[in-house]
C-alpha positions as CSV (number, residue, x, y, z in Angstrom):
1,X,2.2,3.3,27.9
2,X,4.3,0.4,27.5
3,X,6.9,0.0,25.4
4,X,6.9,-2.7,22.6
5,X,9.9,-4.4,23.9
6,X,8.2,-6.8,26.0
7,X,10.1,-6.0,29.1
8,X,7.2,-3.9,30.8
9,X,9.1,-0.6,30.8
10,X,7.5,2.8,30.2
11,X,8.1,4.5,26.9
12,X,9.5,7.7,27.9
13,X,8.8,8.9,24.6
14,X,4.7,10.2,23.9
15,X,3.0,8.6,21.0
16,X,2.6,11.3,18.0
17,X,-0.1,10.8,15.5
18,X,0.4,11.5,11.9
19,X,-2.3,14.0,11.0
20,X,-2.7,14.8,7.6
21,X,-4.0,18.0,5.8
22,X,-5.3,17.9,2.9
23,X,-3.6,20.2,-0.2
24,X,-7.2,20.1,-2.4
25,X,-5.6,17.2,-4.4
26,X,-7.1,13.7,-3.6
27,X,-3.3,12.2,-4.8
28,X,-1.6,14.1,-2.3
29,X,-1.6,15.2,0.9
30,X,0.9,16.9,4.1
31,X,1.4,15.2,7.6
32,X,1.0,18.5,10.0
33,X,4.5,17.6,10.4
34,X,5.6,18.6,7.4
35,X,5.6,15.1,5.1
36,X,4.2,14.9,2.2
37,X,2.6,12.4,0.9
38,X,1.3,11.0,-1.9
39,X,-1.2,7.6,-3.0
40,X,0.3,4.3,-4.1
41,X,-1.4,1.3,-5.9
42,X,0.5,-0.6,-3.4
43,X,3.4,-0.6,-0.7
44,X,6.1,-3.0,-0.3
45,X,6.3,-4.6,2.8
46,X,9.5,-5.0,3.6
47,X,9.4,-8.2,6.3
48,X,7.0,-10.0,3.4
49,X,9.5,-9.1,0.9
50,X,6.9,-8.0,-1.7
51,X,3.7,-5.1,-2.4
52,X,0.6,-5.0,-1.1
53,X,-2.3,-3.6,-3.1
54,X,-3.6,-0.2,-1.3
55,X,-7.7,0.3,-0.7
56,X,-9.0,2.4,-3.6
57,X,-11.3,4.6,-1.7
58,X,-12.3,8.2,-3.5
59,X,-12.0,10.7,-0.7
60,X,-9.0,9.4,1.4
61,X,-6.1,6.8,0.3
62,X,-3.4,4.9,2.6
63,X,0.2,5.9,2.7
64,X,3.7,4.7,4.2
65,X,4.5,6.7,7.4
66,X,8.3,7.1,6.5
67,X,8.8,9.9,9.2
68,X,10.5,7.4,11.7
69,X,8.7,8.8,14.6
70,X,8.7,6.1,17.4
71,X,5.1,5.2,18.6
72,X,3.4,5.9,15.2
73,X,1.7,2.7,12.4
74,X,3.5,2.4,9.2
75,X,0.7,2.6,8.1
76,X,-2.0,5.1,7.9
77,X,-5.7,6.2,6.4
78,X,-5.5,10.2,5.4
79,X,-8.4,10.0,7.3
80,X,-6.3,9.4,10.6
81,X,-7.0,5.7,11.3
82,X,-4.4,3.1,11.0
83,X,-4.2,0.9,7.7
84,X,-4.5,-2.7,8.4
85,X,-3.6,-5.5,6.3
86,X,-6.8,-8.3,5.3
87,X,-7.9,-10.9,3.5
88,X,-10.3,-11.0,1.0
89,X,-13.0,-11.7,3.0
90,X,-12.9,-8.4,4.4
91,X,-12.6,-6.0,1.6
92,X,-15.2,-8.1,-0.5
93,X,-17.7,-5.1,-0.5
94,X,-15.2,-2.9,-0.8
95,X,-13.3,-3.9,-3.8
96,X,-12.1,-6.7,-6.3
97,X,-10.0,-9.6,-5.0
98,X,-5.9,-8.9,-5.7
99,X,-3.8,-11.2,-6.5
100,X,-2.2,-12.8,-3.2
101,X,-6.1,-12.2,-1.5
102,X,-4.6,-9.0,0.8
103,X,-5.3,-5.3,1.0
104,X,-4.5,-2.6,3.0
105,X,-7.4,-1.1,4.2
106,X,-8.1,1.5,6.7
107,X,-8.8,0.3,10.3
108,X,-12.1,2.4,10.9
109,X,-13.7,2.2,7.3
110,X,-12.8,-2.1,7.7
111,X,-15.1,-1.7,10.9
112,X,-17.3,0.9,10.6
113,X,-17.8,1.2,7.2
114,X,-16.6,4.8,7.4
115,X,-13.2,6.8,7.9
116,X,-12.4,8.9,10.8
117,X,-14.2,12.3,9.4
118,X,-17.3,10.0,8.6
119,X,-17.0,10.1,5.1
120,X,-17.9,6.6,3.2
């Protein structure tokens, strides 16, 4: 795995994933490394300067990995996949158009029109 400084070293450091179990509450959730977490209308993206409106899907919802892990997205599906950022476009099934046109979604359901565990 190569680092993401550009310089073609190896990472010495493995990549961790941010699994989440679920605590029976669709508003919350716990990282099986002991984060909790919880689901935002929207996450402030600190090299924009401002919030991005979060997916509203039912079973799952996107969340900030604040852990600080090396390796991991900042942002994640409590599904498992990544959370991307798109435009309209993308999301146009999915939900209403925001404000700026951007959502974060999650990776897999953009694609696939499903999450990780295969849930719509």
């Amino acid at each position: 795995m190569k680092s993401g400084n550009g310089k073609g070293k190896k990472s010495k450091i493995a990549p961790s994933f941010s699994v989440v179990r679920s605590l029976n509450d669709l508003g919350e959730a716990e990282t099986l490394d002991g984060y909790k977490i919880g689901r935002e209308d929207k996450i402030f993206i600190l090299k924009w300067g401002r919030f991005v409106v979060c997916a509203p899907y039912s079973e799952h919802f996107i969340y900030e990995d604040k852990s600080g892990k090396p390796n991991r997205w900042a942002h994640m599906c409590t599904c498992g996949s990544a959370a991307v950022i798109v435009g309209s476009k993308a999301y146009a099934k999915d939900a209403s158009p925001t404000d700026t046109g951007e959502l974060l979604v999650c990776l897999l359901h953009a694609q696939y029109g499903k999450h990780a565990d295969g849930s719509g």
